[in-house]
C-alpha positions in Angstrom: -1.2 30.5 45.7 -1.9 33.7 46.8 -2.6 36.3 43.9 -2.9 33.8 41.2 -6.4 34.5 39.3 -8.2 31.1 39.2 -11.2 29.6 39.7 -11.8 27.3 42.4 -14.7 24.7 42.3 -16.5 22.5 44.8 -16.5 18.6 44.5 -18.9 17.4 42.6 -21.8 15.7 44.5 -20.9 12.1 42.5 -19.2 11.8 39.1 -19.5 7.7 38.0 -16.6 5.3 37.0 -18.5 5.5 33.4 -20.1 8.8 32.3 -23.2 8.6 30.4 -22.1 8.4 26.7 -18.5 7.4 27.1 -18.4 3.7 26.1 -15.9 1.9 28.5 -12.5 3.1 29.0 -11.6 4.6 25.6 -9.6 7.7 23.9 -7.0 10.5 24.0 -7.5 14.1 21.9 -9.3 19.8 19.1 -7.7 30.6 20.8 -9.1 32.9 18.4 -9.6 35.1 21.5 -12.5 35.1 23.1 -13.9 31.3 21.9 -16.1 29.9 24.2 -16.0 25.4 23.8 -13.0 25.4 21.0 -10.0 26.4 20.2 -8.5 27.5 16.6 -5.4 26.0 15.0 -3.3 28.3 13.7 -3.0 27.4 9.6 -0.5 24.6 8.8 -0.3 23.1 12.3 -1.0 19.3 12.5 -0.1 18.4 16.3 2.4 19.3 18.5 5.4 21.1 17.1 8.8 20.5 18.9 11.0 21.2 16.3 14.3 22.4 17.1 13.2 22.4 21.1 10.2 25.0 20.4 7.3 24.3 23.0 3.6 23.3 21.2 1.8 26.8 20.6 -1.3 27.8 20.8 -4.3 25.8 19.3 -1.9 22.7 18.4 -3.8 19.8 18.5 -3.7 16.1 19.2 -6.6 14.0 18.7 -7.3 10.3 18.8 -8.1 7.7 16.1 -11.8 6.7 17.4 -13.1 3.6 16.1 -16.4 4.4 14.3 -19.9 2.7 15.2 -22.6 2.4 13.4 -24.2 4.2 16.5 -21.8 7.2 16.6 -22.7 7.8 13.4 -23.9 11.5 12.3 -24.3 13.6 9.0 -21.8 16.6 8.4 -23.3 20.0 9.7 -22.0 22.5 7.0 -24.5 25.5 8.2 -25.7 25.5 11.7 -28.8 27.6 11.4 -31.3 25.1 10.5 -30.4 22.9 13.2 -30.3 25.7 15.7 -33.8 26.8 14.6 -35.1 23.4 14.9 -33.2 22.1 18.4 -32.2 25.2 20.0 -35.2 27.7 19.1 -32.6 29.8 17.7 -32.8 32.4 15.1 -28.8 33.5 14.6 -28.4 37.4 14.1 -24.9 36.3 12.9 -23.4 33.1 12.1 -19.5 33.6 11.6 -17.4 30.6 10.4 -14.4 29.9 13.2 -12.4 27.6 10.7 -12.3 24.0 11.5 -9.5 21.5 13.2 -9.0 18.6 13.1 -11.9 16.6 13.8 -14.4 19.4 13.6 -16.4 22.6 12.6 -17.2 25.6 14.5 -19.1 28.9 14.5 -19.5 32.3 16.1 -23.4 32.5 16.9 -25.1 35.9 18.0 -28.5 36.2 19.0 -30.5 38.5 20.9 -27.5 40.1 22.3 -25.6 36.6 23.7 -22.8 35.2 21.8 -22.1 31.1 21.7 -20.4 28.9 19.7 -21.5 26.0 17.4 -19.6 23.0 17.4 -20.4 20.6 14.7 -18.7 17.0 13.8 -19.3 13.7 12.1 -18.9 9.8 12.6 -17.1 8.5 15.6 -16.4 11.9 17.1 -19.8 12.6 17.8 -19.3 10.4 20.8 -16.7 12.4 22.3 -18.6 15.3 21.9 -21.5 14.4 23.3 -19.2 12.8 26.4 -17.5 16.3 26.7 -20.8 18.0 27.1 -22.0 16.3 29.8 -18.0 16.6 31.5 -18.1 20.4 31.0 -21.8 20.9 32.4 -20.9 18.7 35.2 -17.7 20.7 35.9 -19.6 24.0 35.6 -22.0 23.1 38.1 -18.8 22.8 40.3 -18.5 26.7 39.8 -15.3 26.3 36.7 -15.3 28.1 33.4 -15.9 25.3 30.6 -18.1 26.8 27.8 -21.2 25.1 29.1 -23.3 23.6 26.8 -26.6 25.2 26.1 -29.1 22.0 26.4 -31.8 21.8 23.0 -35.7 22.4 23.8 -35.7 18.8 24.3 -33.0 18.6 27.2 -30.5 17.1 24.8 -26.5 18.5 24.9 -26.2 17.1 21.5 -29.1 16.4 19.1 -29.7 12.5 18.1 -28.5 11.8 14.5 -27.2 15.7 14.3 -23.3 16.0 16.0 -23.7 19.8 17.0 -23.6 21.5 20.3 -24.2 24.4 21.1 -21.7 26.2 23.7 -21.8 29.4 26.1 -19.2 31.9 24.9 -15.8 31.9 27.1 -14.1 35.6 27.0 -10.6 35.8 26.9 -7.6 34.9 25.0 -6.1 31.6 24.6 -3.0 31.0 26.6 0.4 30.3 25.0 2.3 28.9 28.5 5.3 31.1 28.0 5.5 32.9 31.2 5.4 31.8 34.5 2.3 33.4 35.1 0.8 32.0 32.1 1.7 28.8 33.8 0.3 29.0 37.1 -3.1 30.1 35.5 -2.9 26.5 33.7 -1.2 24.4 36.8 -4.3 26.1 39.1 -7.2 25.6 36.4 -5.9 21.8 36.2 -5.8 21.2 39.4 -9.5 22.8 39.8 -10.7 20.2 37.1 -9.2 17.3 39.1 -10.0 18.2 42.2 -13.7 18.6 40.9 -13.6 15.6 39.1 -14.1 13.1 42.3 -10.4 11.8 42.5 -10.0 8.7 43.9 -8.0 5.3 43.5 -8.7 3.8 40.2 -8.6 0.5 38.5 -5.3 -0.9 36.7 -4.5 1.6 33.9 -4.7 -1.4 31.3 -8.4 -0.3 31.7 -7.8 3.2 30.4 -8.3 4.4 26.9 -7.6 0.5 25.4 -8.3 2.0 21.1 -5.3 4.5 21.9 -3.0 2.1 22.2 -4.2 -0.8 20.0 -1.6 -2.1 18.1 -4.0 -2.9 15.4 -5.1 0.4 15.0 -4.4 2.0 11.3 -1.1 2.1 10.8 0.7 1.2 14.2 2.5 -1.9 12.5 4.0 0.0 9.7 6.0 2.0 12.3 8.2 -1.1 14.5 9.2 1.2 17.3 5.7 2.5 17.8 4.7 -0.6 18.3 7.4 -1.4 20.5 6.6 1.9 22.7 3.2 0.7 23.0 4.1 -2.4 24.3 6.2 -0.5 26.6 3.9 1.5 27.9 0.7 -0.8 28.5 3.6 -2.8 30.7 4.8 0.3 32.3 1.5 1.6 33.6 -0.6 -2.0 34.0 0.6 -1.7 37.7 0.8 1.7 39.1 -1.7 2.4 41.7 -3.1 5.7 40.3 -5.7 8.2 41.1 -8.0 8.5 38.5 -10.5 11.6 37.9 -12.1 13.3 35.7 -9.5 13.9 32.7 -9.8 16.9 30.1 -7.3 15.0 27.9 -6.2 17.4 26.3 -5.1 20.4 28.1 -3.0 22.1 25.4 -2.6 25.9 26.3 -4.7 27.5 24.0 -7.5 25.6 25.8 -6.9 27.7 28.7 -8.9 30.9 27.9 -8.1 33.9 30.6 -10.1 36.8 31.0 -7.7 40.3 32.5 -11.2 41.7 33.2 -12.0 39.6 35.6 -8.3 37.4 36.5 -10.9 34.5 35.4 -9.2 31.4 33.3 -11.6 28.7 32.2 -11.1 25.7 30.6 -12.5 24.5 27.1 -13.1 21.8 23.9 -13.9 18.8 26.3 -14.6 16.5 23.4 -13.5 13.5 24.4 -13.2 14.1 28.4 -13.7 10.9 30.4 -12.6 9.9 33.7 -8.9 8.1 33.8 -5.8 8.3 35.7 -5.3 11.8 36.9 -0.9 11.8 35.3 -2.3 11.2 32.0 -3.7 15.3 31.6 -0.6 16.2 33.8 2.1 14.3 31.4 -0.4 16.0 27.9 0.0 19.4 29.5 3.8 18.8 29.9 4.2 17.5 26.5 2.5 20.8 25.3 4.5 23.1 27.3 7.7 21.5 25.9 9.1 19.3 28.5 9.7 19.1 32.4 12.6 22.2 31.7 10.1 24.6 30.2 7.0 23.0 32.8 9.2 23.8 36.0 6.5 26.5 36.9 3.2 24.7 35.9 4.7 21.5 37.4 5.4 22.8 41.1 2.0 24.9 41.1 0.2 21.6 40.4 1.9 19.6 43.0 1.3 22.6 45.4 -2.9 22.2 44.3 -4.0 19.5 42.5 -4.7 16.2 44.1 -1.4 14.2 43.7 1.2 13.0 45.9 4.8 12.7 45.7 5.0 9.1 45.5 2.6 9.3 42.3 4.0 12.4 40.8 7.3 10.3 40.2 5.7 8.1 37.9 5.0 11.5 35.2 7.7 10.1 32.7 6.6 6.7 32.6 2.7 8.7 31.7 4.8 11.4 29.2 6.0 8.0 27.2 2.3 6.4 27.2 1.3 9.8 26.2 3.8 10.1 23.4 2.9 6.7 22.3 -1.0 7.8 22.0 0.4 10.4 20.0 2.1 8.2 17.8 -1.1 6.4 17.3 -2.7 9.2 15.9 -0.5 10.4 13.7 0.2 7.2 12.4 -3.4 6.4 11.5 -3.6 10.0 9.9 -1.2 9.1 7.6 -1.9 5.3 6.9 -5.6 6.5 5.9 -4.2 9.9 4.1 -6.3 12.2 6.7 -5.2 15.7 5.7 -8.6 17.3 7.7 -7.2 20.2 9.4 -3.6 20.4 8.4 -2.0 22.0 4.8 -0.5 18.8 3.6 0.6 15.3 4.6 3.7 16.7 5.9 2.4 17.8 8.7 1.0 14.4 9.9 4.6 13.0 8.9 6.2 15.9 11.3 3.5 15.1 14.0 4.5 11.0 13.9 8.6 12.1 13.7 8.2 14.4 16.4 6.6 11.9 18.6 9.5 9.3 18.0 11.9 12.2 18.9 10.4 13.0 22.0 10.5 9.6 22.8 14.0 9.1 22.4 14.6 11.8 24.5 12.8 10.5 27.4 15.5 8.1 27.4 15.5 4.3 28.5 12.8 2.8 30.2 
């Protein structure tokens, strides 16, 4: 569309089925302006807050419940400078605390004039971070916005046995989706990522993201319609033929960071990206902009740009229900195992499982 500020990538040369680092087919999702690789959570938000018909805001997060390894496994980073100095080279002028999310830690760094951001995390996330490094230097060769990673002296995007990476500074603010404008920035950035990303026909989406949707995950079977929405949506999806790219999985609108300088919006916090089918991202970025109603804009600028048809676009509430569903994992898990990282109290994960069930129920029958 003419006039809209975006950036416009190339294909990538080849983009595999599995990316180096992402194990199979697994999870789902975590700005202070200017944050390059991140975005902040405002205080006391736990996930997406529909409350009363408001859309999700700015630096809401969803995450996933990962399943730790023993080979995911990393110590906490509580100070970035000595690992900076020892992978990076790096002397920090200024180390400025961000504030934390859900699943990790981050930092303003300054040196020698440049500004990045230090992105540190433990356990089973350090998997998804290292996946979303290699997704966001891949899609920045393409010519997007993505905080690239800054590689250590060794080559490495994220230092063996330490989970930090180190990311190039994104100007801008954080979008809120409010506007129509607003919206078209996100539909065009989206579509740039997918169109990068190699789209092509993909395998049954049974093969997609299996730990987001396992009923055995902590929690699920305390909650009887969660389980039967899984169930619902692992039928609902086995049989779509889908194009399947590379997925940011969770394109909430604070991870859309636009520059006014320059009419530049990039795309950040790729923890977690993997390749998977193409509606998933589109239903997320619905869910976060508070429904098809409010999405009219972002929804016919995607259609207009990104790589799907009409025929597969129809199937976007059957992938908004799978999507509520991983949500409802998450939050579930969050509470079962009394995980109060990144939010006030354990209200908030109670709000974040109730407003999942809500928005299910307003999706309607299958």
């Amino acid at each position: 569309m003419a006039g809209v500020p975006h950036v416009r990538g190339g294909a990538l040369p080849h983009l595999p089925g599995r990316l180096p680092g992402v194990p199979g087919h697994a999870r789902a999702p975590g700005g202070r302006t200017g944050r390059a690789g991140l975005r902040p959570r405002r205080p006391g938000v736990a996930g997406p807050r529909h409350s009363h018909g408001h859309r999700p805001r700015r630096g809401q997060l969803k995450k996933r419940n990962d399943k730790a390894s023993p080979a995911c496994e990393a110590a906490r980073v509580d100070d970035p400078s000595d690992a900076l100095a020892e992978h990076w080279g790096l002397t920090p002028t200024h180390v400025t605390p961000l504030g934390g999310g859900m699943n990790s830690e981050t930092w303003l760094v300054e040196h020698q004039g440049s500004t990045y951001v230090a992105k540190a995390v433990a356990g089973a996330a350090v998997a998804a971070l290292r996946a979303g490094t290699e997704v966001a230097t891949l899609l920045a060769a393409a010519g997007l916005v993505t905080g690239r990673p800054v590689p250590t002296r060794e080559g490495d995007l994220v230092p063996t046995g330490v989970g930090l990476a180190l990311l190039e500074h994104v100007p801008g603010r954080g979008l809120e989706g409010d506007t129509d404008e607003e919206q078209r920035w996100i539909a065009h950035t989206l579509a740039d990522v997918h169109t990068a990303g190699d789209p092509s026909p993909g395998p049954s989406a049974a093969t997609f993201a299996p730990d987001w949707l396992d009923l055995e995950m902590p929690g699920v079977r305390a909650h009887p319609w969660l389980t039967r929405a899984i169930t619902a949506a692992r039928e609902q999806t086995r049989s779509l033929a889908l194009t399947w790219s590379l997925l940011h999985t969770d394109p909430v609108p604070g991870a859309f960071i636009h520059d006014d300088r320059t009419g530049i919006t990039g795309l950040i916090d790729w923890a977690g990206a993997r390749r998977g089918p193409v509606l998933y991202d589109v239903a997320s970025a619905v869910m976060y902009l508070g429904g098809t109603q409010h999405a009219a804009t972002f929804l016919a600028t995607y259609a207009a740009h990104g790589p799907l048809g009409t025929d597969e676009m129809q199937h976007l509430d059957t992938f908004r229900r799978f999507r509520e569903a991983v949500q409802g994992v998450y939050f579930a898990g969050r509470i079962a195992t009394d995980d109060l990282t990144g939010v006030a109290d354990a209200t908030e994960n109670t709000k974040g499982l109730d407003d999942a069930r809500r928005r299910l129920r307003d999706l309607g029958p299958v």
